[in-house]
C-alpha positions in Angstrom: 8.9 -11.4 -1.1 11.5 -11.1 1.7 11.8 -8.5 4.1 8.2 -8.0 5.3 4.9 -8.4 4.7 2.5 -6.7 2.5 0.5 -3.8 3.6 -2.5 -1.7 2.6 -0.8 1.5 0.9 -0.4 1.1 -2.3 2.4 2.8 -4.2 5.7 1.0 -5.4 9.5 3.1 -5.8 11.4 1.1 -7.7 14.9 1.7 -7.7 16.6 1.3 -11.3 19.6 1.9 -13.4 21.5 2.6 -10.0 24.5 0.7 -10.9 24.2 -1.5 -7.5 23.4 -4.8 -6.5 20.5 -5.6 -5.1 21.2 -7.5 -1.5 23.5 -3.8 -0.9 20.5 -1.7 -1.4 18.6 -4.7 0.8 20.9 -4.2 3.8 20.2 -0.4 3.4 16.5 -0.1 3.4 16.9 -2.9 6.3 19.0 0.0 8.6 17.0 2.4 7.4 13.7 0.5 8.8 15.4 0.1 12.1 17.2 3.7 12.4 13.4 5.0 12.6 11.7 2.4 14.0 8.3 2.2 12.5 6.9 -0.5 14.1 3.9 -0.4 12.6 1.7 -3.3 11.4 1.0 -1.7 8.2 4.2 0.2 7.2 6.6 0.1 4.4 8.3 -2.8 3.0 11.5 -3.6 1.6 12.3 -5.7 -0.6 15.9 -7.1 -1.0 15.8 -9.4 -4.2 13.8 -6.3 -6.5 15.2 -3.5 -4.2 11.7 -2.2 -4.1 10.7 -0.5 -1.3 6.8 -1.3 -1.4 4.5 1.1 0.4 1.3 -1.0 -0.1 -0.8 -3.1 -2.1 -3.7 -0.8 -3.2 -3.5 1.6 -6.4 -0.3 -0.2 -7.0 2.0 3.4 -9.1 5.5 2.9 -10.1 7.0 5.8 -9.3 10.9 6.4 -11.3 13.1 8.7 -8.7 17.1 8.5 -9.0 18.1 8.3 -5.8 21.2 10.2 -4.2 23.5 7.5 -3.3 26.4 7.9 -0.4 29.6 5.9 0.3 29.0 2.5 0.0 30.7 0.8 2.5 31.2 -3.1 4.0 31.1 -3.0 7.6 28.1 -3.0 10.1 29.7 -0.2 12.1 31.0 2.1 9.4 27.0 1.3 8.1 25.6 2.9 11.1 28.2 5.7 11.2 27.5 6.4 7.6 23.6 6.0 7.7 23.3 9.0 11.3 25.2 11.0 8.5 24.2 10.9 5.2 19.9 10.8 5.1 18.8 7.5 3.2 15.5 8.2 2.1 16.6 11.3 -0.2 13.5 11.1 -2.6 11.0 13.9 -3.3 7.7 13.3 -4.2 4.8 15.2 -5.0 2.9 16.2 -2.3 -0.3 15.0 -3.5 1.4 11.1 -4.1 2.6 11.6 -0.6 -0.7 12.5 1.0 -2.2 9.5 -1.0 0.4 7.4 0.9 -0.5 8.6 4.2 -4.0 8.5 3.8 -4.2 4.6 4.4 -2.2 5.3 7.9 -4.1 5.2 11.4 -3.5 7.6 14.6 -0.4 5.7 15.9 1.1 5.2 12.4 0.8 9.0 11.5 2.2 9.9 14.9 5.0 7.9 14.5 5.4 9.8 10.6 5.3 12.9 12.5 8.7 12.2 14.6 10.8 11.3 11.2 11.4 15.3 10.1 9.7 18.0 10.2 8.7 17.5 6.4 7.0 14.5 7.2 5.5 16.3 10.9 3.4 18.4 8.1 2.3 15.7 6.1 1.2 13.7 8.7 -0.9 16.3 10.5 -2.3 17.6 7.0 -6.2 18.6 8.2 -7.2 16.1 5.1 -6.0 12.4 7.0 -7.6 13.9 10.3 -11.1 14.5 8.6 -10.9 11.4 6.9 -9.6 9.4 10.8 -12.5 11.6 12.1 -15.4 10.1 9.2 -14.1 6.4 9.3 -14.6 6.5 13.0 -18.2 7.6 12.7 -17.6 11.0 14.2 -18.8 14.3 12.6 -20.5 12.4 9.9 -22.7 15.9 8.4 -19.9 18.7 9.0 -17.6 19.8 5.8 -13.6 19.6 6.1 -13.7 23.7 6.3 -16.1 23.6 9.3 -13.3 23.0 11.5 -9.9 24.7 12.2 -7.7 21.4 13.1 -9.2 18.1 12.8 -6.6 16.4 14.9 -7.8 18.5 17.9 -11.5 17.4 16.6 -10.9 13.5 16.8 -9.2 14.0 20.0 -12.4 16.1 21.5 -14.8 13.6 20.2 -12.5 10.4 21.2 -12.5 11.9 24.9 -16.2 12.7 25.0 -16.9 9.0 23.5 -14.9 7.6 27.1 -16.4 10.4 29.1 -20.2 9.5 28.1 -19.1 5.3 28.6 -17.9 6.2 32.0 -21.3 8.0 32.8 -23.0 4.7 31.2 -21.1 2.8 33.8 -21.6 4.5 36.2 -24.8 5.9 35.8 -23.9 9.6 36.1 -26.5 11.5 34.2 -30.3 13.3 33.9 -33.2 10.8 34.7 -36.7 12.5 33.6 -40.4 11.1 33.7 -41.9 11.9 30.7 -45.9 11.5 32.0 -49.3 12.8 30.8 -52.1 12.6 33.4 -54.7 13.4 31.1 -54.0 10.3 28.8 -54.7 7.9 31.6 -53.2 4.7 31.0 -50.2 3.8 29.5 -50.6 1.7 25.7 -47.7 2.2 23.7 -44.5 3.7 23.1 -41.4 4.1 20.4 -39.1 6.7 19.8 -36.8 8.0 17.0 -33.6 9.6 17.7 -34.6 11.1 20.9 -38.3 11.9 20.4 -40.7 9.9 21.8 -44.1 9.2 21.0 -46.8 7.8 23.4 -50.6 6.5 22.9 -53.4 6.3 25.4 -56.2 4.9 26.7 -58.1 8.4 26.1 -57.1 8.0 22.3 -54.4 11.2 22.4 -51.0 10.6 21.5 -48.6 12.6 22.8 -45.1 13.9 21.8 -42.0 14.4 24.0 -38.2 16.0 22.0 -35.6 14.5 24.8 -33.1 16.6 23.1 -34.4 19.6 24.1 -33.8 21.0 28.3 -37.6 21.2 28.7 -38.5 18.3 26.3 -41.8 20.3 24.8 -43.8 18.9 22.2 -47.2 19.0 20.8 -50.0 16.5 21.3 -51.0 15.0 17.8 -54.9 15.7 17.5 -57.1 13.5 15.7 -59.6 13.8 12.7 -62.6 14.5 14.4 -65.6 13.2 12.5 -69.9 14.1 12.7 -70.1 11.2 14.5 -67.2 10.8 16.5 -68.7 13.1 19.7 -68.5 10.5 22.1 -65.4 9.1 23.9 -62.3 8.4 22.0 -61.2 5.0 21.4 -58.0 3.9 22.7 -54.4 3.8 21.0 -53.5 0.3 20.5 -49.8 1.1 18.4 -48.2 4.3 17.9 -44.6 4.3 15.6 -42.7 7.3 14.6 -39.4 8.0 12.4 -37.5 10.9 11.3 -40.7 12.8 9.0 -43.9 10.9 10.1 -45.9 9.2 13.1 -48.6 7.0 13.2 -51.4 5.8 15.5 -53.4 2.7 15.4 -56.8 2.9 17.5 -58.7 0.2 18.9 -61.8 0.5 16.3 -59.5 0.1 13.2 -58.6 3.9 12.9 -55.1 4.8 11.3 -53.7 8.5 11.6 -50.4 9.6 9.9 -49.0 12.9 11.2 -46.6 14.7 9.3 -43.5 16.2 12.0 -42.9 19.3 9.6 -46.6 20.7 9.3 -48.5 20.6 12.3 -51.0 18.7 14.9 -53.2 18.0 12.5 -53.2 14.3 10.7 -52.3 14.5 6.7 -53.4 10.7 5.9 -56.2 8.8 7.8 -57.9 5.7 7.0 -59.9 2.6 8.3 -59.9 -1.1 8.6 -63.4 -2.8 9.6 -61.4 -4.8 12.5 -59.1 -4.0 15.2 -55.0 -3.8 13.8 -53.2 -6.7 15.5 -50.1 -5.0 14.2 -48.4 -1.5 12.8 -45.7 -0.9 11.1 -43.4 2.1 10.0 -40.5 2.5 7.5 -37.4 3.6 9.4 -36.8 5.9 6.3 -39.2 6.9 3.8 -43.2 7.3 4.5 -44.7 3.6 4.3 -47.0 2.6 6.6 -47.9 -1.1 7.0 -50.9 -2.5 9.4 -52.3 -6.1 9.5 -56.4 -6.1 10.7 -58.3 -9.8 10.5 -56.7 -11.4 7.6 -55.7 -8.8 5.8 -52.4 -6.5 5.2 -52.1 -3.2 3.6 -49.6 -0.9 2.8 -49.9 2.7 2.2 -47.9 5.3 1.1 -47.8 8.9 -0.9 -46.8 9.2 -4.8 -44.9 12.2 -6.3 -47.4 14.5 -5.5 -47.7 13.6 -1.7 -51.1 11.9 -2.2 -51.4 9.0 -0.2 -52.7 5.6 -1.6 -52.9 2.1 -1.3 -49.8 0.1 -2.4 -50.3 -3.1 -1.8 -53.3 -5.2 0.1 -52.5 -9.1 1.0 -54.7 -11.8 2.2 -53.0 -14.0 4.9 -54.7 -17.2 6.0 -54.2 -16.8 9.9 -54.1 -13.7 12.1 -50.7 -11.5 12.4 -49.0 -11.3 15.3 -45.7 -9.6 14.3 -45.2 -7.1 10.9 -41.8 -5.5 9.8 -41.2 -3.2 6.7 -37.8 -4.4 5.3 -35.2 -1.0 6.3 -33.4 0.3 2.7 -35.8 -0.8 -0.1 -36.7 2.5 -1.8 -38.5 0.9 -5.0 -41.6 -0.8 -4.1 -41.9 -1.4 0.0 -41.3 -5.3 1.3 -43.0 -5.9 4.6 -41.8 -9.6 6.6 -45.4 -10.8 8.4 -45.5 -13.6 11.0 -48.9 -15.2 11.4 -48.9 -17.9 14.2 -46.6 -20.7 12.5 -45.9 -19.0 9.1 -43.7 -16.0 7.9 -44.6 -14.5 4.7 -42.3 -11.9 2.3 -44.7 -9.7 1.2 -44.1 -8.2 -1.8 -46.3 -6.1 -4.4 -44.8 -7.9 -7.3 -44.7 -11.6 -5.5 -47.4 -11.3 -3.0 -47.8 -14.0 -0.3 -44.7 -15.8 -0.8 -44.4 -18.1 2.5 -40.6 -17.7 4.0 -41.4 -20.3 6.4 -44.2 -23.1 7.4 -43.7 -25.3 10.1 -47.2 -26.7 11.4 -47.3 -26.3 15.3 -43.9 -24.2 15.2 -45.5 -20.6 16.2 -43.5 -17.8 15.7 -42.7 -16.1 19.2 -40.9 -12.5 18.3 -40.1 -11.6 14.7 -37.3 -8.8 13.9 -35.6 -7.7 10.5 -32.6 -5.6 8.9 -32.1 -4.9 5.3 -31.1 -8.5 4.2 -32.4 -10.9 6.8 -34.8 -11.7 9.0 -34.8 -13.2 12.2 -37.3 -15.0 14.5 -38.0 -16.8 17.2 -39.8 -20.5 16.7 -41.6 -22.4 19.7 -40.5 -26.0 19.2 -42.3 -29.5 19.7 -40.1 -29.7 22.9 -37.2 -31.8 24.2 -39.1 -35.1 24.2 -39.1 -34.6 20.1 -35.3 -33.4 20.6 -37.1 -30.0 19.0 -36.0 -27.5 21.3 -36.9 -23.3 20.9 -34.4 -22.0 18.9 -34.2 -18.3 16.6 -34.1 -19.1 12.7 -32.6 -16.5 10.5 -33.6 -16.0 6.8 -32.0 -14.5 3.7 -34.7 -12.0 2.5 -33.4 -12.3 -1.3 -32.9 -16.1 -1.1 -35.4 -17.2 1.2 -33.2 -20.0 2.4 -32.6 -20.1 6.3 -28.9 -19.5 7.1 -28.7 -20.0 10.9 -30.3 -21.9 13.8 -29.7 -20.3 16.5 -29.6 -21.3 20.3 -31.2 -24.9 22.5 -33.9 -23.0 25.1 -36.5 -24.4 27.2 -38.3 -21.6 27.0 -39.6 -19.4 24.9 -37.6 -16.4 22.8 -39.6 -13.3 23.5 -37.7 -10.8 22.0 -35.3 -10.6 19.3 -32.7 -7.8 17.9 -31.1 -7.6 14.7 -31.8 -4.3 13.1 -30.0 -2.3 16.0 -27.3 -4.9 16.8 -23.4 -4.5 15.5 -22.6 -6.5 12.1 -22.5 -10.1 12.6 -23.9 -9.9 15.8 -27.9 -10.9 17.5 -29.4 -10.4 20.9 -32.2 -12.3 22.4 -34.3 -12.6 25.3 -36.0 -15.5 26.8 -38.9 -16.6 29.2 -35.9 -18.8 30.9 -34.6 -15.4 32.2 -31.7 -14.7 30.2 -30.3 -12.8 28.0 -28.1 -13.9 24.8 -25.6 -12.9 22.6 -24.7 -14.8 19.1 -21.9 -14.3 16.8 -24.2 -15.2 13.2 -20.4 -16.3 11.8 -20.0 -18.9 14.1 -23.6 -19.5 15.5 -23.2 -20.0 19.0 -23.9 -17.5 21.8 -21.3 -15.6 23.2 -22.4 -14.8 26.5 -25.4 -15.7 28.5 -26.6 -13.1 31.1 -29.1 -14.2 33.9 -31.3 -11.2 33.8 -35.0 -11.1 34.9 -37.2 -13.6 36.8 -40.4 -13.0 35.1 -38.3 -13.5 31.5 -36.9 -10.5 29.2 -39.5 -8.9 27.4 -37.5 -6.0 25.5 -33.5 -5.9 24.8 -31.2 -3.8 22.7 -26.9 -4.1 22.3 -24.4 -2.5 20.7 -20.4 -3.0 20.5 -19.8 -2.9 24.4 -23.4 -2.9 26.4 -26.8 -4.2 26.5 -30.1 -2.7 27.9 -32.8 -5.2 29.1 -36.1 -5.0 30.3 -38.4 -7.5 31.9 -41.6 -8.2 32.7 -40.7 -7.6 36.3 -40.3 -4.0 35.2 -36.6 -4.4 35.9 -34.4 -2.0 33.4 -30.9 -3.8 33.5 -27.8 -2.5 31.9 -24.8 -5.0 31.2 -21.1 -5.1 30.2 -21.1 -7.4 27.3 -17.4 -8.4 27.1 -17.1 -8.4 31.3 -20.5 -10.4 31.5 -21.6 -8.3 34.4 -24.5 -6.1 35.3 -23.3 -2.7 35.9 -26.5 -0.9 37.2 -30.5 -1.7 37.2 -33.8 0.4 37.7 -36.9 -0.8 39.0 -40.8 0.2 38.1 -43.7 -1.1 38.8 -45.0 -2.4 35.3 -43.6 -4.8 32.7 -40.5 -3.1 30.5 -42.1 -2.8 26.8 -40.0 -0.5 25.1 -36.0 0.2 25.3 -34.4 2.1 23.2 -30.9 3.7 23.2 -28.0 5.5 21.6 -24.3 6.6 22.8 -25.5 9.2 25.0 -29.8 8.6 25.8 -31.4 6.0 27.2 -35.5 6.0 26.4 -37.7 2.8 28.3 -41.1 2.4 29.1 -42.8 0.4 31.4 -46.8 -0.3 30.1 -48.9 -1.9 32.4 -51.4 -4.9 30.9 -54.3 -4.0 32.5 -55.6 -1.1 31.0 -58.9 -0.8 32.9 -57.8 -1.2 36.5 -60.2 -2.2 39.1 -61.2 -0.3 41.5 -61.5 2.9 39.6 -63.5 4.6 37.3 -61.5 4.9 34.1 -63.7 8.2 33.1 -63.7 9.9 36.5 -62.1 13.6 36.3 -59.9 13.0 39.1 -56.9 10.8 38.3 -54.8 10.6 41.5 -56.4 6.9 42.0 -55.0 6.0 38.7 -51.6 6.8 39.5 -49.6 3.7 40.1 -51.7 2.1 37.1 -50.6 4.7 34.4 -47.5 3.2 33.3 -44.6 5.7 33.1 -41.4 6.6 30.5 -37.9 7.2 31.6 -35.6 9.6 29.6 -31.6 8.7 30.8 -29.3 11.1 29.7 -25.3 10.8 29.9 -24.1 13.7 27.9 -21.7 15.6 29.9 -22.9 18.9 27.8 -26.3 18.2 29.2 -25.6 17.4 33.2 -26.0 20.7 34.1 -28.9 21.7 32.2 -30.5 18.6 33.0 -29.8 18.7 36.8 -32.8 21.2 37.1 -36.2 19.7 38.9 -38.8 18.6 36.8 -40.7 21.1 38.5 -38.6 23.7 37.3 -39.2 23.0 34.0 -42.9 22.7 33.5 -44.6 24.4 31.0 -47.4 25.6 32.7 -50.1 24.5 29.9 -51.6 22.1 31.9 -55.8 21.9 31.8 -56.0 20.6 34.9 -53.6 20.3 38.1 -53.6 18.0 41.5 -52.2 18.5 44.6 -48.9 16.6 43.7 -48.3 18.0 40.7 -48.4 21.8 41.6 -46.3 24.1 39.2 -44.1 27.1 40.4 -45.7 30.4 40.9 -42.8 32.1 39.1 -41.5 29.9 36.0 -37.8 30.2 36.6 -37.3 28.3 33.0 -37.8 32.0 31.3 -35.6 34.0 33.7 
C-alpha cells in the first residue's frame, strides 16, 4: 500500500463507479492530507492504486458514499487554487460511524480534529471520547459518564493534579503524621491497605489508624477474651489487613479475623499448637493462610459466612515466607518457601515442590497473579553460583528468568506492586535494583543504604526504600537520583505507597529492651524503643487540612496521659 502506513481505526471509504482514474484521485487525497496537516502517527491513509482512503485497521466497514467531485484539473498551482475553493472531503456520514472513528484517536489527534470545521470541533469534543481518554488513563475509574458535565475539563483537572501531586513527591511538599500508641508498647508489625493501617503490639492490642481521614480515628480491634486468658496478653507477631478483613497472629499460636464492616469484636478465631512463623491474607476475597511448625492451613467462610478449614498441608522444613496467589477466586493457591524449597500449594494438588535446590535457601519470596519471584542464596563465587532472584510460572511451574550476579544477599523482593514487565529488589550489598523481566538485566542500580535494603516498592517513575539503618529513601527511577530521605531510629520494615500517600514503619528488633520494665505503668523510658509509623501525604486537597498540629487533632480518649503528650484544654477539632 502506498501513501502511508496503516493505523488503528478501522473503517474503509471506498471510492467507486466515479468515472476517474485512480493516481487523480491519489494526488487529491495527497493535497488534501497536506492542506490540513494531520500530522498524526495514527491518522488516515490514502491510498493511490485502490483510491481508498483507509481510516484504520480494526472493525474493517466498507462504507459506499458518491462523492461530489469538482473541476479536475492538471496543474499543481491551479490544484491548490481549486482545493482552498471547493472542500474535498464532501462525505456525510452517520454520526454514530463517525464517533466510532474518533474513538481510536488520543488528546493531540482529537485536538488537531477539532481545527478542521466546526462539524468536526463537535465530534471531536463529544463527552463520549473524553470519558473513554479519561478511563484508559486510569482516571475516574467508579464514576458514570452522566456524573460529569464536560469530560475534557475532567481529564485536564485530573492530568494537572497527577503533575501537581509528582512535584510535591519531589519535592517533598506535604503532611508528615506519627501514627503512635503508647499503650501498645513496642512496635511488632505493620501493613496497610489503601490508606488504613494496621499495627500489632507487644501488649497483644492491634490497633487501627484511616489516613484518609483529617484526624485518622479508628478503633482498636479487641480480642476474644477466654476463662483463662486473665493474665497478660501475648504479643502480636503478624498483623495483615485488606479492603473487608484483618488479621492478627499472636505469639502462642492465636489467630483473630476482624471483620471492617461489623465492629471490634473478632468474627473467626482459631489456634495452632506452635508459634506462626508466617501469615498470610488475600488481597481480595477473605482467605487467610498461616504456616505453624510443619504445617500450613488455610481458612476461609462458605456461602453462609461460616468459616472453615480449606485446605491443611504438611511441609517437611519450617516456613519462612507464605503468599496467597492475588485473582484466584475458585479454590485459594498459596506459594510457601521453606528454607531451600518453594511449594505451590494447592487443595487439589497439594505439596507440589516449585523449586529444590539443596543448600540454595530462599532469602525473600513475593508473588503476582501468574508468577512468583524469589530470591536464592547461592554456593558463592568460588562455585561461579552467585545470589541471584529466580522467577517462576505459577501454571507451568517452569522458571522463566534468572535475575541479577550479587555478592550479597536479596532481602526484599517486589513484583505484585511493580509496573508490568518490571521487578524491584533490594540487597545486603546496599543497593537497590531495577529489571526489565523482557530483557532480564537490571536497569538501574541505586546505592541506597549501608546496613542493606530491607523493604522497597516502585512504580512507573519512583521508588521508596527502606533500610535497616532506618533510612526512608525516595528515588527518581529514570534520573537515577535520590530526590529526598528520612531518618529514624529503627530498621525500615514496612513501605507502602500510592500516587498521593506514603505509609512506612520503622520496628525495632528488640522487643524487650534492657533497662526497662516492659510491664511498668509509666512508659516514657520506653520511648525511643517503641518503634514509630509515618503517614506522608502529598495531596494538594489535603495540605491545608493536614497542616494542623498533631496536637490539634487528638481525640481526647486517651486512658492515660504523660507530660509530653498533654492534649488541649479546648479541642479546637470540633469548633
Amino acid at each position: 500500500m502506498q501513501g502511508g502506513q496503516g493505523n488503528s481505526l478501522g473503517v474503509v471509504l471506498r471510492t467507486e463507479g466515479l468515472g476517474g482514474r485512480a493516481g487523480d484521485w491519489g494526488m487529491w487525497g495527497k493535497l488534501w492530507w497536506d492542506r490540513i496537516q494531520l500530522g498524526w502517527g495514527r491518522g488516515v491513509v490514502w491510498d493511490q492504486r485502490s483510491a481508498c482512503m483507509l481510516v484504520g485497521e480494526r472493525d474493517s466497514v466498507h462504507v459506499l458514499r458518491h462523492l461530489r467531485r469538482g473541476n479536475r484539473v492538471t496543474g499543481s498551482a491551479e490544484m491548490e487554487n481549486e482545493i482552498n475553493e471547493v472542500p474535498f472531503f464532501d462525505v456525510h456520514l452517520p454520526y454514530e460511524l463517525a464517533l466510532k472513528i474518533f474513538q481510536y484517536l488520543g488528546k493531540a489527534e482529537l485536538g488537531k480534529c477539532a481545527q478542521v470545521s466546526r462539524t468536526w470541533k463537535v465530534l471531536a469534543e463529544d463527552e463520549v471520547l473524553w470519558y473513554r481518554l479519561c478511563q484508559q488513563e486510569g482516571y475516574l475509574l467508579d464514576v458514570s459518564i452522566s456524573e460529569r458535565p464536560c469530560w475534557k475539563l475532567a481529564l485536564k483537572d485530573c492530568r494537572a493534579k497527577e503533575r501537581a501531586l509528582r512535584t510535591n513527591w519531589k519535592n517533598r511538599s506535604g503532611a508528615v503524621s506519627q501514627l503512635q500508641y503508647e499503650l501498645g508498647k513496642i512496635l511488632c508489625d505493620v501493613h496497610s491497605c489503601d490508606g488504613v493501617v494496621i499495627a500489632g503490639y507487644t501488649s497483644g492490642e492491634v490497633r487501627l489508624w484511616d489516613t484518609r481521614t483529617w484526624d485518622y480515628t479508628a478503633p482498636i480491634l479487641e480480642p476474644v477474651q477466654g476463662p483463662g486468658d486473665a493474665g497478660p496478653q501475648p504479643h502480636v507477631s503478624f498483623v495483615r489487613i485488606n479492603s473487608s478483613l484483618a488479621v492478627a497472629a499472636y505469639e502462642d499460636g492465636t489467630v483473630s479475623v476482624w471483620s471492617l464492616m461489623i465492629g471490634r469484636e473478632p468474627i473467626h478465631r482459631y489456634q495452632h499448637n506452635q508459634r506462626i512463623q508466617a501469615l498470610a491474607l488475600g488481597s481480595k476475597g477473605a482467605t487467610v493462610a498461616t504456616a505453624s511448625g510443619f504445617e500450613v492451613k488455610m481458612e476461609s467462610p462458605d456461602d453462609r459466612g461460616f468459616w472453615q478449614t480449606t485446605g491443611t498441608f504438611e511441609i517437611q522444613k519450617l516456613v519462612n515466607f507464605l503468599h496467597l496467589v492475588p485473582e484466584v477466586w475458585d479454590s485459594p493457591v498459596a506459594v510457601a518457601a521453606a528454607e531451600d524449597v518453594v511449594y505451590l500449594l494447592k487443595v487439589e494438588d497439594p505439596g507440589k515442590i516449585l523449586h529444590s535446590v539443596y543448600g540454595q535457601p530462599v532469602t525473600c519470596l513475593d508473588v503476582s497473579a501468574h508468577e512468583a519471584a524469589f530470591g536464592v542464596k547461592g554456593f558463592g563465587w568460588i562455585l561461579n553460583e552467585p545470589n541471584q532472584v529466580l522467577l517462576y510460572n505459577l501454571e507451568t511451574s517452569q522458571c522463566l528468568k534468572k535475575l541479577g550476579n550479587s555478592m550479597g544477599d536479596f532481602t526484599c523482593v517486589n513484583l505484585q506492586d511493580s509496573p508490568p514487565n518490571m521487578l524491584v529488589t533490594g540487597n545486603k550489598d546496599r543497593r537497590v535494583r531495577v529489571y526489565d523481566l523482557r530483557r532480564s538485566e537490571a536497569l538501574c542500580s541505586l546505592y541506597a543504604h549501608r546496613l542493606g535494603v530491607s523493604a522497597v516498592q516502585m512504580d512507573d517513575w519512583k521508588i521508596v526504600s527502606g533500610g535497616e539503618d532506618g533510612l526512608v529513601c525516595v528515588w527518581d527511577q529514570r534520573m537515577g537520583t535520590k530526590l529526598w530521605e528520612m531518618h529514624a531510629r529503627h530498621p525500615v520494615r514496612y513501605v507502602w505507597f500510592n500516587s498521593h500517600s506514603l505509609i512506612t514503619a520503622n520496628i525495632p528488633d528488640e522487643k524487650t529492651p534492657r533497662g526497662a520494665s516492659i510491664m511498668d505503668d509509666d512508659l516514657t523510658a520506653h520511648r525511643r524503643h517503641r518503634g514509630i509509623i509515618y503517614a506522608y501525604e502529598f495531596s494538594v486537597d489535603q495540605l491545608a487540612v493536614e497542616s494542623v498540629l498533631p496536637i490539634c487533632r487528638s481525640s481526647y480518649d486517651e486512658v492515660m496521659g504523660y507530660n509530653y503528650n498533654i492534649s488541649l484544654a479546648v479541642p479546637y477539632d470540633h469548633i
